[in-house]
FIGUMAR-490816 format. One record per residue (C-alpha): residue number from 1; x negated, y, z negated. Coordinates in Angstrom, 1 decimal, always signed. Each point is the difference from the previous one (the first is absolute). Layout:
% FIGUMAR-490816
<NUM <X Y Z>>
...
% end
This chain:
% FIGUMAR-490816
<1 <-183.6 -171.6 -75.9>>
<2 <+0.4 +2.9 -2.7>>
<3 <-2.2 +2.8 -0.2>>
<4 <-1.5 -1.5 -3.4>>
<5 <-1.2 -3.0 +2.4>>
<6 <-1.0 +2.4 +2.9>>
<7 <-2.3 +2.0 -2.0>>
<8 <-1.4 -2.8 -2.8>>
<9 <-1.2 -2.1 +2.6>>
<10 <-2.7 +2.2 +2.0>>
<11 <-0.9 +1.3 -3.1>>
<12 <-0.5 -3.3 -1.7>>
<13 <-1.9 -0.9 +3.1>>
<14 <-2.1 +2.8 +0.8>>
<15 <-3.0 -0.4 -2.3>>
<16 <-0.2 -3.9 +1.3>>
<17 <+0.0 +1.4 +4.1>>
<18 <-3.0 +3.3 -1.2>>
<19 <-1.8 -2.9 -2.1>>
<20 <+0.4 -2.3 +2.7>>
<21 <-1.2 +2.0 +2.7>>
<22 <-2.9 +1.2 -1.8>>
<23 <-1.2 -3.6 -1.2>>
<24 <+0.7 -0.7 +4.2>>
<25 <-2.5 +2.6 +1.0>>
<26 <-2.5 +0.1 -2.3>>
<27 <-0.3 -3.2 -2.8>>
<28 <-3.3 +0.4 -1.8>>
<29 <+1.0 +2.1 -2.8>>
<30 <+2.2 -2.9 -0.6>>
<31 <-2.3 -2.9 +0.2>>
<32 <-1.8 +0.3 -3.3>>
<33 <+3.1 +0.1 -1.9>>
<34 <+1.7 -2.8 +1.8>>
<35 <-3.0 -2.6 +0.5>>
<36 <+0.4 -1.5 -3.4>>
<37 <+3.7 -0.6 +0.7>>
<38 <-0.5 -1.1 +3.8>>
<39 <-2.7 -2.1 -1.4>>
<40 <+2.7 -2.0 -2.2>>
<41 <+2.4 +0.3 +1.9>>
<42 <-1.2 -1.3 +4.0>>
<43 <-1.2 -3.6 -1.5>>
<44 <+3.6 -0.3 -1.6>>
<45 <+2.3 +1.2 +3.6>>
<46 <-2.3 -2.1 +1.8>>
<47 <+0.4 -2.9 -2.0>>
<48 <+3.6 +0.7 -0.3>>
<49 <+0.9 +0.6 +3.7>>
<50 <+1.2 -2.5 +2.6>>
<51 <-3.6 -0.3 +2.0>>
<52 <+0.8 +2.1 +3.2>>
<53 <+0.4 +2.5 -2.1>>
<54 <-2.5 -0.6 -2.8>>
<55 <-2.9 +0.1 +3.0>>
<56 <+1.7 +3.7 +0.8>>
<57 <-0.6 +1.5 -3.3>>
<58 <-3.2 +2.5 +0.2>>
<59 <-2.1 -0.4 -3.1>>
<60 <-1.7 +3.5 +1.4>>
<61 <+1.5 +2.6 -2.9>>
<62 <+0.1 +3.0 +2.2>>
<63 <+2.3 -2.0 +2.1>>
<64 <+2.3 -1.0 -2.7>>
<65 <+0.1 +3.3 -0.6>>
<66 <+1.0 +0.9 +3.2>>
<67 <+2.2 -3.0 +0.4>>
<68 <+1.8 +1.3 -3.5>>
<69 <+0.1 +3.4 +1.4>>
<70 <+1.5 -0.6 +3.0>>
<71 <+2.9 -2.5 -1.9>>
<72 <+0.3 +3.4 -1.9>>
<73 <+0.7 +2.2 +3.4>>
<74 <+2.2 -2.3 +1.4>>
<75 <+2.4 -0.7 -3.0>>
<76 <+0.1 +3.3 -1.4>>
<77 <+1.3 +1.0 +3.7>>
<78 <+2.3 -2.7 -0.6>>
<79 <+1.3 +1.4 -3.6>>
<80 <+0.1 +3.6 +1.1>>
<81 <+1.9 -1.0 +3.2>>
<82 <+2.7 -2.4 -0.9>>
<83 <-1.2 -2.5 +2.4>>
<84 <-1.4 -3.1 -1.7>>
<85 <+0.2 +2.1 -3.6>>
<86 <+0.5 -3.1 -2.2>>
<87 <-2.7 -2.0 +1.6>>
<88 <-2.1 +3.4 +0.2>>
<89 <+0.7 +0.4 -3.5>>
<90 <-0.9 -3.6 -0.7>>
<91 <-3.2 +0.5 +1.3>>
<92 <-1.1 +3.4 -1.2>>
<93 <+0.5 -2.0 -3.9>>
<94 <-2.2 -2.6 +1.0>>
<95 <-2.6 +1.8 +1.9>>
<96 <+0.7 +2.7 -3.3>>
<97 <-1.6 -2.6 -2.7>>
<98 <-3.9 -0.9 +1.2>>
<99 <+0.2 +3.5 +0.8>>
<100 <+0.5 +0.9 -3.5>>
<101 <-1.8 -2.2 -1.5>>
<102 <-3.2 +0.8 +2.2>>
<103 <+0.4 +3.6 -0.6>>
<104 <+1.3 +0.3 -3.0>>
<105 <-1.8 -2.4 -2.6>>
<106 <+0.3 +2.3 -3.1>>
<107 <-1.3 -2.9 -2.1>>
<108 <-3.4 +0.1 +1.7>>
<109 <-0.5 +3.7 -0.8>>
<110 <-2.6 +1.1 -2.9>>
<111 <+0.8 +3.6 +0.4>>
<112 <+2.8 +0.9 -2.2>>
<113 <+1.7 +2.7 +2.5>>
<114 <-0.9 -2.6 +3.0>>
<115 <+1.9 -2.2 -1.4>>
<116 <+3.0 +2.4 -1.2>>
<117 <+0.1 +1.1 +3.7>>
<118 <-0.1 -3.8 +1.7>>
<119 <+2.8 -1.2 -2.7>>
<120 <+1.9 +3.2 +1.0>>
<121 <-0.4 -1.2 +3.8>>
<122 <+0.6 -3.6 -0.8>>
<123 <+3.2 +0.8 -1.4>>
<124 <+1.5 +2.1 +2.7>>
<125 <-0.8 -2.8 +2.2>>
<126 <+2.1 -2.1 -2.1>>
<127 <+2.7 +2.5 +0.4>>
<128 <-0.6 +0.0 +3.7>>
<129 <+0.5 -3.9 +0.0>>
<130 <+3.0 +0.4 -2.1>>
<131 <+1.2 +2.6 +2.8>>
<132 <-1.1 -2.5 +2.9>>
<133 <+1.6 -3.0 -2.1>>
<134 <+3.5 +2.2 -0.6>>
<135 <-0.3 +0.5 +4.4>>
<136 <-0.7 -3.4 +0.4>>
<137 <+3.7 -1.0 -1.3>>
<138 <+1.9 +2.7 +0.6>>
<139 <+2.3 -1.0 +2.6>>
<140 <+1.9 +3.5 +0.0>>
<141 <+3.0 -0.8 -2.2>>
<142 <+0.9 -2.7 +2.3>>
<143 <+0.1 -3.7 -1.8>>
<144 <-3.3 -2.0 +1.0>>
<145 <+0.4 -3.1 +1.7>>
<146 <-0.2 -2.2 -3.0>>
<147 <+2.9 +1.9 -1.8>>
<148 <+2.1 -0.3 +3.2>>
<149 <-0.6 -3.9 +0.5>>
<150 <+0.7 -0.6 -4.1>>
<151 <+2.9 +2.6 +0.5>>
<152 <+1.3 -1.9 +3.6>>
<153 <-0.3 -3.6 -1.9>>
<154 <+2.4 +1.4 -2.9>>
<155 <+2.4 +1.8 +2.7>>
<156 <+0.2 -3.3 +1.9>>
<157 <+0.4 -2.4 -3.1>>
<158 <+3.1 +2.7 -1.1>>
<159 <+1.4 -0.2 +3.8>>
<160 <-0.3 -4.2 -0.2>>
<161 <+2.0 -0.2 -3.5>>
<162 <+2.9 +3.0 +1.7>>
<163 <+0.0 -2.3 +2.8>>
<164 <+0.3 -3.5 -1.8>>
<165 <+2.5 +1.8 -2.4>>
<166 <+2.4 +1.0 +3.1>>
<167 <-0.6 -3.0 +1.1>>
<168 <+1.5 -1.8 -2.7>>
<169 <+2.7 +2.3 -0.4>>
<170 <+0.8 -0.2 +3.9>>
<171 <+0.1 -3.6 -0.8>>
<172 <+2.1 -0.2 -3.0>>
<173 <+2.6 +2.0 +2.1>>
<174 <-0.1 -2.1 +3.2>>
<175 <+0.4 -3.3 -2.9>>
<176 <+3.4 +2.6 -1.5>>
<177 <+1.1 -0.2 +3.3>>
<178 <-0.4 -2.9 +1.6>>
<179 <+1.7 -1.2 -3.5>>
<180 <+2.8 +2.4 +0.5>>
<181 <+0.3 -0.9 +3.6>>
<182 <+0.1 -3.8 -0.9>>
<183 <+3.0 +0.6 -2.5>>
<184 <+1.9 +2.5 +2.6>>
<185 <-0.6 -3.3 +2.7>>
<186 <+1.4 -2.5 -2.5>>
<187 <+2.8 +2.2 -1.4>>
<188 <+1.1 +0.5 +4.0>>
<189 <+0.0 -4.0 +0.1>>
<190 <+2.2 -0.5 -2.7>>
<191 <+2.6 +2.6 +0.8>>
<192 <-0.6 -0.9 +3.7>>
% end
């Protein structure tokens, strides 16, 4: 890992593991903000959602909230760590849009500097999701798995014409001699 990596990461990560934390401990200042996005949102995951799960789903919004914050704890650990940092990366962008758009709905504001601050906060969450989206694929400057299975079909088409080419030419040769061989045999039967 370079030392670009090594310190991006826990900073990426550490507002998502304090803001997680927080929305663990205490959610209510939350719960106005997010209950007309919960409110949209429960129906369509329940509806969405194999039944098991569906029936797991709190429709409580303090609980969401909690259950969001603690998605935020865990994958932000996961970012800053190393361990699990796509899939923690992954995660943090998901969780990173209802957040956003419960908190930061800058089209809803009357007050012209409320708004000018929640458009300013909306758009560094979008440059936190383009961070979080940029983690989610980087795969350290070594190929992702789809580059090395496009990459290994190519390599082993190239190795299958090289080998039917030597085959062929192994071939000709062993027809050059067995030809030679047959006019060495007949030329020893008529001097013989």
């Amino acid at each position: 890992m370079t030392v670009v990596r090594a310190l991006a990461r826990p900073l990426l990560s550490a507002i998502f593991v304090a803001q997680g934390v927080s929305s663990v401990r205490n959610p209510d200042p939350f719960v106005a903000k997010a209950q007309p996005v919960t409110d949209r949102l429960v129906p369509l995951l329940k509806k969405a959602a194999p039944p098991q799960i569906g029936d797991r789903i709190p429709e409580s919004t303090a609980s969401l909230i909690r259950l969001n914050g603690a998605a935020q704890v865990l994958a932000g650990l996961a970012l800053a760590t190393g361990k699990g940092r796509r899939l923690g990366a992954t995660v943090l962008a998901a969780s990173l849009v209802p957040t956003t758009l419960a908190a930061h709905a800058f089209w809803q504001e009357d007050d012209k500097e409320a708004k000018a601050l929640q458009r300013y906060q909306f758009m560094k969450n979008l440059g936190l999701l383009g961070g979080l989206l940029l983690a989610a694929v980087d795969t350290e400057g070594k190929p992702g798995v789809a580059w090395r299975a496009s990459h290994g079909a190519k390599a082993a088409k190239r190795e299958t014409k090289r080998g039917a080419k030597a085959a062929k030419r192994e071939a000709r040769q062993l027809t050059r001699d067995a030809k030679a061989a047959a006019r060495l045999a007949k030329a020893e039967l008529h001097l013989g």
